[in-house]
DRENPA-3360 file (N, C-alpha, C; in nm, 2 decimals, always signed):
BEGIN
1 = XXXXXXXX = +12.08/+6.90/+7.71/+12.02/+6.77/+7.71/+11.89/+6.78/+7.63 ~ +11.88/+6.73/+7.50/+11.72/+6.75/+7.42/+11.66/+6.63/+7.39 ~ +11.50/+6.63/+7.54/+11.45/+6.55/+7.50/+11.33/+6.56/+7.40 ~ +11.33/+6.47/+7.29/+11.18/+6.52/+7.15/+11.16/+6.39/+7.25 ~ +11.02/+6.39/+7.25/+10.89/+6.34/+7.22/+10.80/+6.33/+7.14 ~ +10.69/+6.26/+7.12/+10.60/+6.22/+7.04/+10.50/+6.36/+7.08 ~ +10.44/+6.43/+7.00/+10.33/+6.54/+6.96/+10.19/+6.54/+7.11 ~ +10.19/+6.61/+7.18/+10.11/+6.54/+7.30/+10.05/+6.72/+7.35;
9 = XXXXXXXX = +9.89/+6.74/+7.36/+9.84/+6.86/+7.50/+9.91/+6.85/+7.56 ~ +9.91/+6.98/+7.63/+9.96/+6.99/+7.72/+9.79/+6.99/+7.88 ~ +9.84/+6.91/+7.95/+9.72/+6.91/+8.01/+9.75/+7.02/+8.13 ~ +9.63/+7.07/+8.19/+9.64/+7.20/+8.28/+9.62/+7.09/+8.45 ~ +9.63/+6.93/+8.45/+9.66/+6.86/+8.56/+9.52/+6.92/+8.65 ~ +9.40/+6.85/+8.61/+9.29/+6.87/+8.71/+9.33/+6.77/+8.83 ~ +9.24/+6.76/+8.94/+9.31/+6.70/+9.00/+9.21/+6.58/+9.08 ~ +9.10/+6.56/+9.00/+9.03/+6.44/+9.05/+9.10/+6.32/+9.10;
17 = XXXXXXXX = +9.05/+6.26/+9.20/+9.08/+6.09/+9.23/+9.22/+6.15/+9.33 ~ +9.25/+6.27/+9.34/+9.38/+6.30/+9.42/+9.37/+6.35/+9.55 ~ +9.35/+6.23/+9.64/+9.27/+6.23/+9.79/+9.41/+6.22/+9.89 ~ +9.33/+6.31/+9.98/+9.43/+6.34/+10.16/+9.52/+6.19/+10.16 ~ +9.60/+6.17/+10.23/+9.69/+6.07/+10.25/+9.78/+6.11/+10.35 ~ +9.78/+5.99/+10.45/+9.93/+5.98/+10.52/+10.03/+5.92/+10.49 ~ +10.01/+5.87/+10.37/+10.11/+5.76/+10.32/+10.23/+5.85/+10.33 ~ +10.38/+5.80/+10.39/+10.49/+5.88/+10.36/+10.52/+5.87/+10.22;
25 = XXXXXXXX = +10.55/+5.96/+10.14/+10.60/+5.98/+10.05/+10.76/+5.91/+9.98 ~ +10.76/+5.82/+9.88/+10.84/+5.73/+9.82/+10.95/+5.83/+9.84 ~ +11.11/+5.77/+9.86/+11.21/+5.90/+9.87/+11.24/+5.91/+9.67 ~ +11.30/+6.03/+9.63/+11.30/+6.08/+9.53/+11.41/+6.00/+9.46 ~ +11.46/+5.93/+9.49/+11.55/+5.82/+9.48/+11.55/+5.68/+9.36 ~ +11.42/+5.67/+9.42/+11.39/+5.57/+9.35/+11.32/+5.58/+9.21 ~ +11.32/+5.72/+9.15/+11.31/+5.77/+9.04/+11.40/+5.72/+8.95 ~ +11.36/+5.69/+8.81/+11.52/+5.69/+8.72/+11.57/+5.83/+8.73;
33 = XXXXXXXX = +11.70/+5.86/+8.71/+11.73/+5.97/+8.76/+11.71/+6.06/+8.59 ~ +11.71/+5.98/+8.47/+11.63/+6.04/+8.33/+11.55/+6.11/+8.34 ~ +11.44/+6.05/+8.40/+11.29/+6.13/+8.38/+11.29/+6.25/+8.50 ~ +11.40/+6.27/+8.57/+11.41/+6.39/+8.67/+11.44/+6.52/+8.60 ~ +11.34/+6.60/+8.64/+11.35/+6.79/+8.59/+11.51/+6.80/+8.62 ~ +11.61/+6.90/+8.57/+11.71/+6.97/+8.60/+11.71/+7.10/+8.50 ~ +11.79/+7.14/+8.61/+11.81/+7.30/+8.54/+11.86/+7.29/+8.43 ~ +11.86/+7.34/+8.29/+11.94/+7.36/+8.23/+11.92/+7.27/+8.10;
41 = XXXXXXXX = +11.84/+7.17/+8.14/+11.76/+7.10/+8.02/+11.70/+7.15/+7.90 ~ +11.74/+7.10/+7.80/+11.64/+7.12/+7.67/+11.56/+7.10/+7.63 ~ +11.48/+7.09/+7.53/+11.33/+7.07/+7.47/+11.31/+7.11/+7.33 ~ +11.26/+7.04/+7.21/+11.28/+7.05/+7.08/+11.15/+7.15/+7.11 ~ +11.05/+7.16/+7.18/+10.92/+7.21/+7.13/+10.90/+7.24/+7.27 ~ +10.77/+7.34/+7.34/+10.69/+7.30/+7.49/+10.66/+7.23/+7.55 ~ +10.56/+7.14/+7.44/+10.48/+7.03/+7.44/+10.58/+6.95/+7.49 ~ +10.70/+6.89/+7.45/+10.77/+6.80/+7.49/+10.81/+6.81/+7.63;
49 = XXXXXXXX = +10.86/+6.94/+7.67/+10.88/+6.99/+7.81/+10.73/+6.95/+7.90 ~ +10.63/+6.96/+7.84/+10.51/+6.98/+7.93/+10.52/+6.79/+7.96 ~ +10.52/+6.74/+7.82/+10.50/+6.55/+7.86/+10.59/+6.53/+7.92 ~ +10.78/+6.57/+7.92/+10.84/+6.53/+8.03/+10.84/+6.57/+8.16 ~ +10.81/+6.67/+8.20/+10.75/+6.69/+8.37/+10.60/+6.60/+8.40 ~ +10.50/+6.60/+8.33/+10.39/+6.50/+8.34/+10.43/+6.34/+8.31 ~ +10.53/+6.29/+8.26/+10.61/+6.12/+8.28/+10.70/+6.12/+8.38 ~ +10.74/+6.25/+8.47/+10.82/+6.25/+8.57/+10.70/+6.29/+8.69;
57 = XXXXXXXX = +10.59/+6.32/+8.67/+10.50/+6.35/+8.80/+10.45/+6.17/+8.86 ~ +10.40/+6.13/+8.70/+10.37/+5.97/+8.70/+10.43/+5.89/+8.80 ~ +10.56/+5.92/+8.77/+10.69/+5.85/+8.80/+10.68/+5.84/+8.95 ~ +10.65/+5.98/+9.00/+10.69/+6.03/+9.15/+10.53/+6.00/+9.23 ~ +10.42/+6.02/+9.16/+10.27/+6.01/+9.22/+10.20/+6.14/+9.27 ~ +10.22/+6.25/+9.14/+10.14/+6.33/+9.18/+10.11/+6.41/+9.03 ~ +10.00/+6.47/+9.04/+9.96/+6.53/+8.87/+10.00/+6.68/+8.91 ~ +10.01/+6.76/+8.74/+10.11/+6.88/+8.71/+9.93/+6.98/+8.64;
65 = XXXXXXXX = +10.01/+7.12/+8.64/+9.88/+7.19/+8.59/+9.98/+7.30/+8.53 ~ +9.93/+7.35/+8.41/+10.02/+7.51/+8.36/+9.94/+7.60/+8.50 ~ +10.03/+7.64/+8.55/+10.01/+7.77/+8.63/+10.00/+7.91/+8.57 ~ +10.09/+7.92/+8.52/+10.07/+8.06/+8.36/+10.15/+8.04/+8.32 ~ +10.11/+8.14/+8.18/+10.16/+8.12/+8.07/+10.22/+8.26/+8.02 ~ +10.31/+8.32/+7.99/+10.34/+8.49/+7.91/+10.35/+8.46/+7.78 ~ +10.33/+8.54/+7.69/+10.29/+8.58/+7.59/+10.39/+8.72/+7.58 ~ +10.41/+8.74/+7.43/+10.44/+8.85/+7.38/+10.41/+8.89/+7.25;
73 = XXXXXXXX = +10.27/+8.91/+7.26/+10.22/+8.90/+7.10/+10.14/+8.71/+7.11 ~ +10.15/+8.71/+7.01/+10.10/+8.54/+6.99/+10.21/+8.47/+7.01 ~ +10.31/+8.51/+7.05/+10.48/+8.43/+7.10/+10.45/+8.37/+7.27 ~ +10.46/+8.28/+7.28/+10.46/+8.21/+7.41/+10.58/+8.22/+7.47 ~ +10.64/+8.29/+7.58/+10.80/+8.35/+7.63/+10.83/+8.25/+7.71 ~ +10.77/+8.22/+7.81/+10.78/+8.13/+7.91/+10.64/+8.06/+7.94 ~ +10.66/+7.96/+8.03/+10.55/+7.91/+8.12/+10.61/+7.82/+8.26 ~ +10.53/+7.82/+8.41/+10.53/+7.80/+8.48/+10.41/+7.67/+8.53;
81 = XXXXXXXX = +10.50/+7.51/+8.51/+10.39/+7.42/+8.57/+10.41/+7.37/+8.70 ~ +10.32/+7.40/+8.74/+10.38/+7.38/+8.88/+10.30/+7.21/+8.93 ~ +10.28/+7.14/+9.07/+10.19/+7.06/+9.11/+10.03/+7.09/+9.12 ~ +9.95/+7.01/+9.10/+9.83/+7.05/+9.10/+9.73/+7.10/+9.24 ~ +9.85/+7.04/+9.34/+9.81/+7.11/+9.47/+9.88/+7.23/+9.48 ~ +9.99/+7.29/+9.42/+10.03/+7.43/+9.46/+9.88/+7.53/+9.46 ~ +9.92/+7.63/+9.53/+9.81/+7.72/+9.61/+9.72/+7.65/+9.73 ~ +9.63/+7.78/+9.76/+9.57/+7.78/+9.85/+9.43/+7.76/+9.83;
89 = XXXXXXXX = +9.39/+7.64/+9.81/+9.20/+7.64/+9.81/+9.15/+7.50/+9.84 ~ +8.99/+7.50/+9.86/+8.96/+7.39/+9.91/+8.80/+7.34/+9.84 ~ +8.81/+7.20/+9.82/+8.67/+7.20/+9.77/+8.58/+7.21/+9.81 ~ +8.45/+7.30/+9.73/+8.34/+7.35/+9.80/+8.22/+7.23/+9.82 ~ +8.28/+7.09/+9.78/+8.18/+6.99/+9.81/+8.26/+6.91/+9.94 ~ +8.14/+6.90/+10.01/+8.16/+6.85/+10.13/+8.21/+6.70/+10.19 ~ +8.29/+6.63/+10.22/+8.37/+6.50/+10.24/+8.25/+6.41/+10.23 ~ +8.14/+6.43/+10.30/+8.04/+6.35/+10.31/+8.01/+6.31/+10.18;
97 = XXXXXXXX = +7.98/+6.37/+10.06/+7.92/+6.37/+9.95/+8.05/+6.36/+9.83 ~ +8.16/+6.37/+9.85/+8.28/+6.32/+9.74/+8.37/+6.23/+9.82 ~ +8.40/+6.16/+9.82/+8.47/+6.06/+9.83/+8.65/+6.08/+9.83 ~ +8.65/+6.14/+9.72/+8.82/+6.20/+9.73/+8.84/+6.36/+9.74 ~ +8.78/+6.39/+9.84/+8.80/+6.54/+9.88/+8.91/+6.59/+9.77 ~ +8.97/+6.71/+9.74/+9.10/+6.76/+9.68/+9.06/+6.92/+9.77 ~ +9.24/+6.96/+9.79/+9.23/+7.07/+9.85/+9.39/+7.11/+9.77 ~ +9.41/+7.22/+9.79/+9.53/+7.30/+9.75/+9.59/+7.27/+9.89;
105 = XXXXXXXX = +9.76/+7.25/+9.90/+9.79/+7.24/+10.00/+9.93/+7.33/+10.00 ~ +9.97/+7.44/+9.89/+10.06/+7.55/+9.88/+10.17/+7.42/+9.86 ~ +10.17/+7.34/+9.78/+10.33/+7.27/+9.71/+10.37/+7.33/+9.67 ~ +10.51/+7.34/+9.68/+10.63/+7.42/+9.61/+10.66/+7.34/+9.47 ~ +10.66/+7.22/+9.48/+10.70/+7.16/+9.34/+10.63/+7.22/+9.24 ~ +10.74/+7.26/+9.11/+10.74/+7.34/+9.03/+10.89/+7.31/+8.92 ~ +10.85/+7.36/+8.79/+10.92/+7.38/+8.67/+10.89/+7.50/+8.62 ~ +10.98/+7.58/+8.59/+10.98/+7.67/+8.53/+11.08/+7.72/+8.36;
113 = XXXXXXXX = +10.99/+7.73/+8.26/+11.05/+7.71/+8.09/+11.03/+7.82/+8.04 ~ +11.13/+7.87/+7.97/+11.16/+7.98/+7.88/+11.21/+7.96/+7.74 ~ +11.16/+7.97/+7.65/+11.24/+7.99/+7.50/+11.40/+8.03/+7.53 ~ +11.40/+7.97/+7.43/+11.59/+8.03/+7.39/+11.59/+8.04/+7.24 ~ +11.56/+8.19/+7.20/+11.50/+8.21/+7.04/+11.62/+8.19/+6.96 ~ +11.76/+8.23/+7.02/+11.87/+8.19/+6.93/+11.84/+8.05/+6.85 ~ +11.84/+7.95/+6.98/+11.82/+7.83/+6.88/+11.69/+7.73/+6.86 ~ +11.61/+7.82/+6.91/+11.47/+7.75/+6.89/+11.45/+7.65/+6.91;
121 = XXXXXXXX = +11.47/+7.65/+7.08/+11.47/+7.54/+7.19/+11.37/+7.57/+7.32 ~ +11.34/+7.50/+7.43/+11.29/+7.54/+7.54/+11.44/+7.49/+7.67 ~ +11.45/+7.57/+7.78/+11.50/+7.51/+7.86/+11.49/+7.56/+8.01 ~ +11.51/+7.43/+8.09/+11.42/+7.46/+8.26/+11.52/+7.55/+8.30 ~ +11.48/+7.64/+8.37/+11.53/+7.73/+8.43/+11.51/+7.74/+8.56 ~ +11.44/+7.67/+8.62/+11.43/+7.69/+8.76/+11.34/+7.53/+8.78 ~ +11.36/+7.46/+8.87/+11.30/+7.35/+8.92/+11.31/+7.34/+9.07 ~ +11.15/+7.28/+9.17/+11.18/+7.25/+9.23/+11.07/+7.13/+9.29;
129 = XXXXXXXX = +11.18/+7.03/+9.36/+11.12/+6.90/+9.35/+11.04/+6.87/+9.46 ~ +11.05/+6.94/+9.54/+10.98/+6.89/+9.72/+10.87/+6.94/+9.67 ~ +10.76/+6.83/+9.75/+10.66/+6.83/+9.77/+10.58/+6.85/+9.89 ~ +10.48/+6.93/+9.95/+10.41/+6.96/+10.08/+10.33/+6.84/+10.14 ~ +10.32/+6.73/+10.03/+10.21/+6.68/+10.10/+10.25/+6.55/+10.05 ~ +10.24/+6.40/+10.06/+10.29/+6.24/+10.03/+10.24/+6.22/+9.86 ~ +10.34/+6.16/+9.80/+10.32/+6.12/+9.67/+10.29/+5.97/+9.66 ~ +10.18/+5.92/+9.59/+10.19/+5.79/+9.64/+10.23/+5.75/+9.43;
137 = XXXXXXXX = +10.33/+5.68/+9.41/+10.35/+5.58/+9.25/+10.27/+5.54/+9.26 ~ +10.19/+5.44/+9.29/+10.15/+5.32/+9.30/+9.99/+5.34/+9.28 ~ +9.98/+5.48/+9.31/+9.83/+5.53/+9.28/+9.82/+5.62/+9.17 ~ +9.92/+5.66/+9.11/+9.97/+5.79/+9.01/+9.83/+5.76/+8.89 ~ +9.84/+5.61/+8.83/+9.75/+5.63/+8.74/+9.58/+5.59/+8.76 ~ +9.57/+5.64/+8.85/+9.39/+5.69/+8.88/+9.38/+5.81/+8.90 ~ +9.50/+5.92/+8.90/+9.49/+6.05/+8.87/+9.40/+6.08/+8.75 ~ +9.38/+6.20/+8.71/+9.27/+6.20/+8.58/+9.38/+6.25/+8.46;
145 = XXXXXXXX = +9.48/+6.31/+8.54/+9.56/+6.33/+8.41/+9.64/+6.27/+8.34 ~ +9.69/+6.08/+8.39/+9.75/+6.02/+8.38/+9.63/+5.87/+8.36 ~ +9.53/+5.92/+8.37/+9.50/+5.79/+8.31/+9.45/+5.77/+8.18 ~ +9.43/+5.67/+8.11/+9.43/+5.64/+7.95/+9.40/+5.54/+7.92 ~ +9.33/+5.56/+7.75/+9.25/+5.41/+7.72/+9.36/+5.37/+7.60 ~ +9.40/+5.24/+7.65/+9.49/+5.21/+7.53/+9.42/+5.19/+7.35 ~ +9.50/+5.17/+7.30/+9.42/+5.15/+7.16/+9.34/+5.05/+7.11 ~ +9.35/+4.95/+7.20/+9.21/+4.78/+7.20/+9.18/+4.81/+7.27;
153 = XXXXXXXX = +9.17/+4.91/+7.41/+8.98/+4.93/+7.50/+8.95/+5.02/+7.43 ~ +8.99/+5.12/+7.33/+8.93/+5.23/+7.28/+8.80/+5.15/+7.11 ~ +8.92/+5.04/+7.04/+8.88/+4.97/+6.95/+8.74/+4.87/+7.00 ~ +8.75/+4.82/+7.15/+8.63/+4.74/+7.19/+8.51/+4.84/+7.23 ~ +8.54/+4.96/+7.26/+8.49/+5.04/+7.32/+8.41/+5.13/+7.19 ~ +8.47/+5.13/+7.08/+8.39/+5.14/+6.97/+8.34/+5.02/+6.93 ~ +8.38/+4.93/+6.94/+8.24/+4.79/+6.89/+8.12/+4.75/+6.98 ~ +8.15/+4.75/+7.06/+8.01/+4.74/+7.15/+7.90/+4.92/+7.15;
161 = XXXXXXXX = +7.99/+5.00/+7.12/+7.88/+5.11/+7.08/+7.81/+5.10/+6.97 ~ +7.89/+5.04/+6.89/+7.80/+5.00/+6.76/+7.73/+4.90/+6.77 ~ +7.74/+4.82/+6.86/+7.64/+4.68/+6.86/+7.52/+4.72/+6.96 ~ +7.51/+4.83/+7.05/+7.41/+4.86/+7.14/+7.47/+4.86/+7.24 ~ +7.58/+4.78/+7.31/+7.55/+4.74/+7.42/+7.63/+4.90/+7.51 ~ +7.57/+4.88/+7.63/+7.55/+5.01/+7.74/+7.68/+5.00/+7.78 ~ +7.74/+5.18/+7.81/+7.90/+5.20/+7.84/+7.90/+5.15/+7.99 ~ +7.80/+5.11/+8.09/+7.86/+5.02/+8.18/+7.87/+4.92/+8.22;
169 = XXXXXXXX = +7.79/+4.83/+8.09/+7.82/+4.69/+8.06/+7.95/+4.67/+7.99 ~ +8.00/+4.77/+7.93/+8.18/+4.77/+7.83/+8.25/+4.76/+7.96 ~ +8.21/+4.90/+8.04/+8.30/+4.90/+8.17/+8.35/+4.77/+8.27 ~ +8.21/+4.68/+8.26/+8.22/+4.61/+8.36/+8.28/+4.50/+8.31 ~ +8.29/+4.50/+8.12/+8.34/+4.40/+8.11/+8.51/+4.41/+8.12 ~ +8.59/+4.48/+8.11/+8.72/+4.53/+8.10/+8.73/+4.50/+8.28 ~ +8.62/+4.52/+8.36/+8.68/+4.49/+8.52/+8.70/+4.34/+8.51 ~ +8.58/+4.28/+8.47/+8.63/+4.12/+8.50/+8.76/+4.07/+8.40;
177 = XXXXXXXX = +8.78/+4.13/+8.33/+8.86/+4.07/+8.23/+8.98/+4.12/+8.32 ~ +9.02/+4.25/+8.38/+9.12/+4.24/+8.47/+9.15/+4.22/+8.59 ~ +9.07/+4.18/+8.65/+9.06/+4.05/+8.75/+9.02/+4.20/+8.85 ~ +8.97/+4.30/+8.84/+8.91/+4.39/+8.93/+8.96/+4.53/+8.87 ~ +8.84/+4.62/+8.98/+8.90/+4.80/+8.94/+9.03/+4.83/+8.97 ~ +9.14/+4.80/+9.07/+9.24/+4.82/+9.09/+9.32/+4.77/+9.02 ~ +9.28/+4.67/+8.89/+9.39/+4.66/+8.81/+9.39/+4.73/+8.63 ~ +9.30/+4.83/+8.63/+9.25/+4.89/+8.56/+9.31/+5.06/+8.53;
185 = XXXXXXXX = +9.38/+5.12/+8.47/+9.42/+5.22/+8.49/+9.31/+5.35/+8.41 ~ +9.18/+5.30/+8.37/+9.07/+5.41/+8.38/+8.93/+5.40/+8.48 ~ +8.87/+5.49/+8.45/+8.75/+5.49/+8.51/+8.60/+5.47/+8.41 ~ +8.51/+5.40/+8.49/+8.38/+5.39/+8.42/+8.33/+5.58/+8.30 ~ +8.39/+5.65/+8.40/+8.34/+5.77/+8.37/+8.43/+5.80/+8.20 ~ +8.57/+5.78/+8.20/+8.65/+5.78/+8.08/+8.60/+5.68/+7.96 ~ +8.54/+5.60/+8.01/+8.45/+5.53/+7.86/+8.35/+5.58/+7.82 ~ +8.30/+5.65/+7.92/+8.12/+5.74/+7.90/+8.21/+5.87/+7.80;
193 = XXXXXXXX = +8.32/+5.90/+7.82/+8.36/+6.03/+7.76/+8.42/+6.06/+7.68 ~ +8.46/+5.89/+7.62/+8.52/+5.85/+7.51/+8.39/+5.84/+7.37 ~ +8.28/+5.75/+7.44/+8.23/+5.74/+7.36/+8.13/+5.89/+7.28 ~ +8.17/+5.95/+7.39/+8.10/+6.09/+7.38/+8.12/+6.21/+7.34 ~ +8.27/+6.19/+7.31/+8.36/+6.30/+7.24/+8.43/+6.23/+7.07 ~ +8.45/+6.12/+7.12/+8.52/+6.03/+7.01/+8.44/+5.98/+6.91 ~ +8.39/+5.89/+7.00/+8.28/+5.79/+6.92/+8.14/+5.90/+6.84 ~ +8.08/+5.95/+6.98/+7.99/+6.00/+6.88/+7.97/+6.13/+6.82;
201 = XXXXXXXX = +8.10/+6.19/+6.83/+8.20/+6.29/+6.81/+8.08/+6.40/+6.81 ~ +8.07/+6.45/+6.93/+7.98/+6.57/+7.00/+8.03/+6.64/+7.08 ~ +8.04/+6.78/+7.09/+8.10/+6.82/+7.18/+8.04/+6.90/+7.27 ~ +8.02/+6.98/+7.37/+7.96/+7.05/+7.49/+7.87/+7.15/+7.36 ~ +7.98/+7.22/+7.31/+7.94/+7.34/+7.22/+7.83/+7.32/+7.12 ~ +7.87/+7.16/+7.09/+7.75/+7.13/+6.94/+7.64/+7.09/+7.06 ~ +7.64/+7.05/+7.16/+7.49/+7.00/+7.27/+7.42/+7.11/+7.28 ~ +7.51/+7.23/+7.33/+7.40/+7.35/+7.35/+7.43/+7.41/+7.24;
209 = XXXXXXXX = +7.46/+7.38/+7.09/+7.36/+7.49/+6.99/+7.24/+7.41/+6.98 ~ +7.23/+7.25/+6.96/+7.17/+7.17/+6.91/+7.04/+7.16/+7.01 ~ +7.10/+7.17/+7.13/+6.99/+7.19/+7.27/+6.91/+7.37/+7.22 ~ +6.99/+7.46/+7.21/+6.89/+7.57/+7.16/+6.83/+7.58/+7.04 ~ +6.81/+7.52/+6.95/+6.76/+7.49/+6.84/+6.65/+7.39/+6.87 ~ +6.66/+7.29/+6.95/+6.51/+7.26/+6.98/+6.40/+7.33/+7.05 ~ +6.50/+7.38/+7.17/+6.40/+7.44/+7.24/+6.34/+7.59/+7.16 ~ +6.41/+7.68/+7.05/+6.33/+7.73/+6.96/+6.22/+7.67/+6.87;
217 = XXXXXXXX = +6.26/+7.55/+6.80/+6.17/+7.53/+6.77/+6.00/+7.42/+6.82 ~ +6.04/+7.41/+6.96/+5.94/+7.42/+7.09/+5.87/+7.52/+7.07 ~ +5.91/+7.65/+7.09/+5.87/+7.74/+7.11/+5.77/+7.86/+6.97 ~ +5.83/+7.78/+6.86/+5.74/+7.82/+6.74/+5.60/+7.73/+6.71 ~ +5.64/+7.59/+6.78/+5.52/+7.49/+6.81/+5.43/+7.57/+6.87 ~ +5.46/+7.59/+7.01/+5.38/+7.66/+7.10/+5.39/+7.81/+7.14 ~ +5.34/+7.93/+7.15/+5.36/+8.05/+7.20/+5.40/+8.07/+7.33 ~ +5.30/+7.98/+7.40/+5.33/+7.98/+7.53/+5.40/+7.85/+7.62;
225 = XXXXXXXX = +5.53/+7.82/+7.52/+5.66/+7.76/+7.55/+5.75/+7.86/+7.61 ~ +5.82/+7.82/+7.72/+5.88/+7.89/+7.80/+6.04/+7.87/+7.78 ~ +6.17/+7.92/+7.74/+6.26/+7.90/+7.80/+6.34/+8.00/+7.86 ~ +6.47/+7.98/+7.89/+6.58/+8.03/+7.91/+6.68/+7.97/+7.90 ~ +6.79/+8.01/+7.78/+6.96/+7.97/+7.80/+7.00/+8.04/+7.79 ~ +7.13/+8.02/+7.88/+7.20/+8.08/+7.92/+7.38/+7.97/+7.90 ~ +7.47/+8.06/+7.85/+7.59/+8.01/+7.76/+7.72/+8.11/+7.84 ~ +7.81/+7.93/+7.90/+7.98/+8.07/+7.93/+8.02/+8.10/+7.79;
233 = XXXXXXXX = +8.11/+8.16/+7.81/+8.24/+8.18/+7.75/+8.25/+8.09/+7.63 ~ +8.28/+7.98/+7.68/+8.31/+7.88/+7.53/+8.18/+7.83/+7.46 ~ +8.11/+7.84/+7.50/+7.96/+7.78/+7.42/+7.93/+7.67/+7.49 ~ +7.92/+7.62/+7.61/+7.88/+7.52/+7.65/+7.76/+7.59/+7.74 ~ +7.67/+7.48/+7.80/+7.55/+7.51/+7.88/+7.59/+7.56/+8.00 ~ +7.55/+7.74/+8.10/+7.59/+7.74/+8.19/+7.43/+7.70/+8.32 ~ +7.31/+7.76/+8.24/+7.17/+7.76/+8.29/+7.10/+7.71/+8.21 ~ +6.98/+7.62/+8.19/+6.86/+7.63/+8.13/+6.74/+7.60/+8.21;
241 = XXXXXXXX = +6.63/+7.64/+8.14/+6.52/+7.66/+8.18/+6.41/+7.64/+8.10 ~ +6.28/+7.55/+8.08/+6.18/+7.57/+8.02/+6.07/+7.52/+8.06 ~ +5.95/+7.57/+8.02/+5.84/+7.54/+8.10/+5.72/+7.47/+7.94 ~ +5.66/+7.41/+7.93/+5.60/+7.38/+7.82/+5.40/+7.43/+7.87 ~ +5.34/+7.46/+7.79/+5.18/+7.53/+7.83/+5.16/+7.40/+7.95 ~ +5.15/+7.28/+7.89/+5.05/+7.24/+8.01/+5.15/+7.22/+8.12 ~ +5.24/+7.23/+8.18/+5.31/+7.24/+8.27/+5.27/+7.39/+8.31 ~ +5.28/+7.50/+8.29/+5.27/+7.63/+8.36/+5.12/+7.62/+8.36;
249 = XXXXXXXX = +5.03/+7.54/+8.36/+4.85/+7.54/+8.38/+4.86/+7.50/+8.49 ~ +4.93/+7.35/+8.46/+4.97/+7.27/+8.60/+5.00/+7.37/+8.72 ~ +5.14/+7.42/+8.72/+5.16/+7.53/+8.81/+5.06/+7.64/+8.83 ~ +4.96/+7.71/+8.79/+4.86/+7.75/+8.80/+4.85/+7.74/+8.92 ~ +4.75/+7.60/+8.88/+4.64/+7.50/+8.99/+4.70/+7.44/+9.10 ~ +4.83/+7.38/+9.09/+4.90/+7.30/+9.17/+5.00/+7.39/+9.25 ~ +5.08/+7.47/+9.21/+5.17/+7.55/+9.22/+5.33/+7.46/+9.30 ~ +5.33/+7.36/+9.28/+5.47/+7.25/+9.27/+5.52/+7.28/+9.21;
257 = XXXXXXXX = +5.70/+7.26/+9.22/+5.78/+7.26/+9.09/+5.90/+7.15/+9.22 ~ +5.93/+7.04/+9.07/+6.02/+6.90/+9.11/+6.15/+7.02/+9.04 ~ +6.27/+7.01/+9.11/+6.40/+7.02/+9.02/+6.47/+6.90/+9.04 ~ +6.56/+6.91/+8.95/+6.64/+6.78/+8.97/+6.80/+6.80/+8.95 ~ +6.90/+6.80/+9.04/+7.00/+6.80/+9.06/+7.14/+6.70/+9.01 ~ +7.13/+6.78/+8.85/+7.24/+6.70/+8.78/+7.39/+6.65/+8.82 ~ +7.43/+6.72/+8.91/+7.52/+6.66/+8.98/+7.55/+6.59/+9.05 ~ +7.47/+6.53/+9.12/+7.41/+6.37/+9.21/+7.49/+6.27/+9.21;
265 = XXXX = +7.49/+6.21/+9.05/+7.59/+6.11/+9.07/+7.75/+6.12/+9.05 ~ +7.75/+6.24/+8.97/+7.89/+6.32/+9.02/+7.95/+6.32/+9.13 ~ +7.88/+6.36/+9.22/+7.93/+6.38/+9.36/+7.94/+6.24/+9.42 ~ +7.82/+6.15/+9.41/+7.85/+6.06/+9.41/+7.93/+5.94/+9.44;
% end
């Protein structure tokens, strides 16, 4: 059975907005029985394999993540996506201060894909569909990996950036126009990150070279400009630090220091 699809990431299924529930879980039934994993399935490409288990998670109400990936050389042999609750862990922010807790709860739901180099195909080789914990459809697209800005909120969402006006005045206007947030399949936060990757086509990596470049040239202004950065893996910001002269005079005399905790409205 070869399903092509349209060219799509493969997303690794974070798992924001994906909160505890008693809801019993829809029976598997009510799926088209199409968009259901089976063994034995084909795939023109991965990618296609990866979007049809992620339009079949949709389907059911729960989000997918690559679990691993083998390699043999720069050849990709197989991969394993399982649910984004499979394993064991829990979030280190406290219920009081997130709103939709997310915890690992050891799901077994899983797909498992392997090349077939004879004919330069993918196909499932192992599937399994039970889930540990209630899938709700009906909430699927407030997941983070399933929600999306169609191509006229993304078009309006570039004209009001050009005209000034503020990403949660855009936001608010797409709520009233859908008669509320529950009829809305993004979040305030997906317009702030549209306009911020797309629109003003910036990325983590270009913030902190362009963030270290000021703060050197701070520091050729003044001798006794203070910083520290500090950079993961991919070039984005993991620490910074700076103190400018009359601020460490201040500290001298005063010996205060305000921090401010960027994660705030995150948590939120």
């Amino acid at each position: 059975m070869d399903h092509s699809t349209s060219d799509s990431q493969l997303n690794a299924g974070e798992v924001d907005y994906e909160s505890e529930s008693n809801e019993v879980p829809e029976p598997l039934s009510v799926v088209d029985d199409e968009l259901v994993p089976k063994v034995g399935m084909t795939f023109t490409t991965l990618e296609d394999a990866g979007k049809f288990y992620r339009n079949y998670a949709k389907a059911v109400g729960f989000s997918t993540r690559v679990r691993c990936t083998n390699r043999k050389g720069n050849e990709i042999k197989n991969q394993l996506i399982t649910c984004s609750r499979e394993g064991k862990w829990k979030s280190k922010i406290s219920p009081t201060e997130k709103t939709n807790p997310t915890a690992g709860l050891n799901c077994p739901a899983r797909i498992y894909i392997h090349t077939l180099k004879d004919v330069s195909a993918w196909i499932i080789s192992k599937v399994v569909l039970d889930h540990s914990h209630p899938c709700c459809p009906s909430k699927a697209e407030m997941l983070k990996q399933h929600r999306e800005l169609s191509m006229s909120i993304r078009r309006t969402i570039e004209n009001n950036e050009e005209a000034g006006i503020r990403p949660s005045k855009t936001y608010q206007s797409f709520v009233a126009a859908a008669g509320g947030h529950r009829e809305l399949n993004f979040i305030e936060k997906d317009v702030r990150n549209y306009i911020t990757r797309e629109v003003r086509n910036v990325s983590e990596q270009e913030d902190a070279k362009e963030f270290g470049k000021y703060l050197l040239r701070m520091k050729e202004k003044n001798p006794n400009f203070f910083f520290e950065l500090q950079l993961e893996e991919d070039q984005s910001i993991k620490l910074a630090f700076w103190a400018d002269a009359r601020s460490r005079a201040a500290f001298e005399y005063f010996g205060d220091v305000i921090s401010f905790d960027t994660t705030y409205n995150t948590n939120r």
